[in-house]
N, C-alpha and C positions, 0 to 999 in steps of 0.2 A: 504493500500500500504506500509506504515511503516514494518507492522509485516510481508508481503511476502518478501520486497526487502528494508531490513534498511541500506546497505551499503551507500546509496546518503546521508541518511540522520544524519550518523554517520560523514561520512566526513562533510559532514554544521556544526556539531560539534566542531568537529577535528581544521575546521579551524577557527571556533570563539575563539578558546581558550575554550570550556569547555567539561567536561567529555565525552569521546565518548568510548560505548561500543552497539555491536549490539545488545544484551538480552535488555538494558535499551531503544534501539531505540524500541523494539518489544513492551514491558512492555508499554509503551507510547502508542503507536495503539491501544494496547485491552483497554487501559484505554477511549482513546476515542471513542472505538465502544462502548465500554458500555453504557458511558454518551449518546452518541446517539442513544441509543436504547432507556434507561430511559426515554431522553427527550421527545422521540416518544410516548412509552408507559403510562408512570406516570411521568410528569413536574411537581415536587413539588420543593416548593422552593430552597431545597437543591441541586439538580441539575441543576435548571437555575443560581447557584450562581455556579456549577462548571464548566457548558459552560460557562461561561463567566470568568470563569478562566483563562480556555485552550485556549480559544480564545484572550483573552489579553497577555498570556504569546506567542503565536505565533504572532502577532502581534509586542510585544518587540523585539522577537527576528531576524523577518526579517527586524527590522528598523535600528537594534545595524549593521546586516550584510550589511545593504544599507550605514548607516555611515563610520563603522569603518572597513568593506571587503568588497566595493565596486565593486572588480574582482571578488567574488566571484561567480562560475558558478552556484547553486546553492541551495537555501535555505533548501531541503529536505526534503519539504512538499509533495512531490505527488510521494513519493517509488523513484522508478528505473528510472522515468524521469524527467531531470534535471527542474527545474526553477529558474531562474536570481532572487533575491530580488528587488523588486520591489514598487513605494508608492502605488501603485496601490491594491497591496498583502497587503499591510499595513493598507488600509484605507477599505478593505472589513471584514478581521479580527477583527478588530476594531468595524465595525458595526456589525458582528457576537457577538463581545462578549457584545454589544451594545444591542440587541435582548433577550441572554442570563440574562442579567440583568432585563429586563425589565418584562420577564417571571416571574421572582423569586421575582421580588416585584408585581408584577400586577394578574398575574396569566395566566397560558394559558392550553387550552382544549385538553386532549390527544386523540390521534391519532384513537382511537376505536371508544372514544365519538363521535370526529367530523364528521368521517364517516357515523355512527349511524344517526346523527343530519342532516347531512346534504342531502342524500337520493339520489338519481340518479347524485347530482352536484355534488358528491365526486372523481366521476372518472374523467372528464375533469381539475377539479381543482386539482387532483395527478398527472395527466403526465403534466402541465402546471407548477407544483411543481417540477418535476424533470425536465424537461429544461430549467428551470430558474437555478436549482443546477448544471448544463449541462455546460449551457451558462457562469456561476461565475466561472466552472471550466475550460475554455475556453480560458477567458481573466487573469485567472490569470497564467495559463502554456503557452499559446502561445502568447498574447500581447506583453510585454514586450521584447521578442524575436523579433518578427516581426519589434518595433517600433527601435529597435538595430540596424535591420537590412535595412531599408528604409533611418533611419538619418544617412547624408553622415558624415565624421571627418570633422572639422572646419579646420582643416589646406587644406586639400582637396580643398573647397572652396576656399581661395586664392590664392593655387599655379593654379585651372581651368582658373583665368583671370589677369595671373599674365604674362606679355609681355618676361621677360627675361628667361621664363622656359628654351624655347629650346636653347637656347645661355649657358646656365648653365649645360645642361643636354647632350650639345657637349663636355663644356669642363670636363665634368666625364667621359666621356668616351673618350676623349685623354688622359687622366690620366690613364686610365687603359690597355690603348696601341690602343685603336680600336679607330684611327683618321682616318681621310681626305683620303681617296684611301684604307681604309683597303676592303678586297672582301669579310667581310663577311654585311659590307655595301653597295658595287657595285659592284654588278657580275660579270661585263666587266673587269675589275683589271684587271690587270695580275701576277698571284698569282708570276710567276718566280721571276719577278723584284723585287714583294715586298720581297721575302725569301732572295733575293739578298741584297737587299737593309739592310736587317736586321741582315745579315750575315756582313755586312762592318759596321754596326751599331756598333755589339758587339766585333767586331776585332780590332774597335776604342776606344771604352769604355776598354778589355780590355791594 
């Protein structure tokens, strides 16, 4: 998604303060299709130790944007659609590169091997593999979103059971001229009077 649609992710740049150029957003994408082909193909150590690079340096960097760009709409992990930084992003990344590591010192079976080895149970265990990658890409683009949007503002919350709202929220709008008989508060008014009335208003005033 990087290499089709880097603009989001150049802005996530842009706005952490560090170098943003689209070619360098693009260059970052083939680098990590590679790594995950490698890891697929041949997981030798030197590729569990570069997932787990990549995945620690995304991990930094959506925790720096959760600190220090808060607003920011964001992180420019998934191309062309947006995702908020989130600890959520932070602590999956984390265990990616967590996994990564653990390959490269322990060792893990490439993806032909496993197949090979494991004989009819390869197919339920691959599509149960990619909806679990499904599901991690799920919550971490749409959660965070959702959870934005369900939690009300805390101010919210006090003005809902707060007794003097409507008394406060009359006298803003006598302040802004729409008092006590204005018609666009009771229909019945009689708009003449009030034009009237506003006309000797400002005959007075000036």
């Amino acid at each position: 998604m990087k290499t089709i649609r880097p603009n989001a992710t150049t802005q996530a740049l842009y706005a952490a303060g560090f170098p943003a150029r689209r070619w360098g957003v693009r260059a970052l994408g083939v680098v990590e299709m590679a790594v995950g082909v490698a890891a697929l193909a041949r997981p030798v150590p030197a590729v569990g130790f570069s997932l787990a690079a990549l995945y620690a340096g995304f991990g930094a960097f959506v925790a720096f944007l959760k600190l220090a760009r808060p607003q920011a709409a964001s992180c420019g992990c998934a191309g062309g659609h947006d995702v908020p930084p989130s600890w959520v992003h932070v602590g999956l990344n984390l265990a990616a590169a967590a996994s990564g590591l653990a390959a490269a010192l322990i060792g893990a079976t490439a993806l032909p091997s496993l197949v090979t080895a494991s004989g009819w149970v390869a197919a339920p265990a691959a599509v149960g593999l990619c909806v679990a990658g499904w599901l991690v890409t799920v919550v971490v683009a749409e959660a965070p979103t959702a959870f934005r949007a369900w939690t009300p503002p805390t101010h919210h919350e006090q003005e809902l059971f707060d007794p003097d709202r409507h008394r406060r929220a009359d006298a803003a709008l006598a302040m802004s001229g729409v008092g006590e008989g204005h018609a666009s508060l009771w229909p019945d008014t009689d708009v003449a009077s009030l034009a009237e009335r506003g006309a000797r208003t400002e005959a007075g005033d000036a």
